[in-house]
N, C-alpha and C positions, 0 to 999 in steps of 0.2 A: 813227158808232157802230162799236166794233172788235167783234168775233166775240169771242165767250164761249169759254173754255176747255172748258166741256160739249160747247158744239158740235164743237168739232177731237176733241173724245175720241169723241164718239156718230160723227164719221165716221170717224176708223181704227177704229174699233171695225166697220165696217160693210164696211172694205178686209180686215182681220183674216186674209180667208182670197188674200190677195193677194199675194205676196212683193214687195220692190221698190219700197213707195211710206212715201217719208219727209215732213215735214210739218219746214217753217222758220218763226218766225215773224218777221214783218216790222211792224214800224212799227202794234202790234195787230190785225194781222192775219195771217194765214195761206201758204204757198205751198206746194204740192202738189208732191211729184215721183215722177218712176213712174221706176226704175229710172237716177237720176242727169237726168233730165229734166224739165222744168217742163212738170206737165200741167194746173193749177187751180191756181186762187187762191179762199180761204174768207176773204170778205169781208163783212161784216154781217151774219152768219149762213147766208150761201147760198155752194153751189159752182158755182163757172162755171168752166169748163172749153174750152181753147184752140179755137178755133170751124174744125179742120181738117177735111177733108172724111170723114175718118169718124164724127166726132161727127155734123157734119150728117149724114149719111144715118142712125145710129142716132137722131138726134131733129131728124126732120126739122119738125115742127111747135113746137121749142124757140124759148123767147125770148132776144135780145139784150140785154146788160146789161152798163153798162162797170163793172169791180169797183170801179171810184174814180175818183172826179172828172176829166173828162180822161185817160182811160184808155181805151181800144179797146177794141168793144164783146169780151166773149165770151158761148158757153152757159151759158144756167142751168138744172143739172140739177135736175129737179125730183123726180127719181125716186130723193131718197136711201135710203129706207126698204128699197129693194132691190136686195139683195147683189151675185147674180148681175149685174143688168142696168148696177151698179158696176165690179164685173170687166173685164164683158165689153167696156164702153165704154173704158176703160183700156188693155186688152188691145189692141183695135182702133184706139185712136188713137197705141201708143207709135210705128211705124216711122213717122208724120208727123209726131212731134213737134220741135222742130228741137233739134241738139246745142247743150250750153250753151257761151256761147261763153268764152273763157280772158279771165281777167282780167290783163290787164300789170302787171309790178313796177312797180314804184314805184323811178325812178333815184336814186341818191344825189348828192344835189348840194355 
């Protein structure tokens, strides 16, 4: 099932007061980035978010959830409804999030 367009609007709408997090969509689904960085993926209507250690200590009783088939687990925040506790979890996970890495050209053959 791909994530509704509602949903990717009801969550920037809920980043709003965030600078810095853009939203790509993939394959009907979603990919979160904070500041040029993959921090979430909004897949089937839920966000789960890269499971580095500040996530875990802001939600340490969160559940594992791979966003697709054969995919590694991450967080599923379940606390979208509020702002701040959005922010802050963001805020707190960019310097572990890893850089994205460069994609190689393509040689001319």
């Amino acid at each position: 099932m791909a994530s509704s367009k509602e949903y990717l609007s009801f969550l920037m709408e809920q980043f709003s007061d965030l600078e810095g997090i853009t939203a790509r969509a993939m394959m009907g689904e979603y990919i979160l980035y904070y500041h040029g960085k993959i921090a979430a993926y909004v897949c089937d209507d839920r966000l789960l978010v890269k499971p580095v250690p500040a996530a875990k200590a802001m939600m340490p009783e969160g559940k594992y959830e791979p966003p697709y088939d054969g995919a590694k687990d991450m967080l599923l925040v379940e606390q979208v409804d509020d702002r701040e506790f959005l922010a802050a979890l963001f805020k707190a996970m960019y310097l572990e999030l890893p850089e994205q890495k460069k994609r190689k050209k393509k040689e001319d053959a």
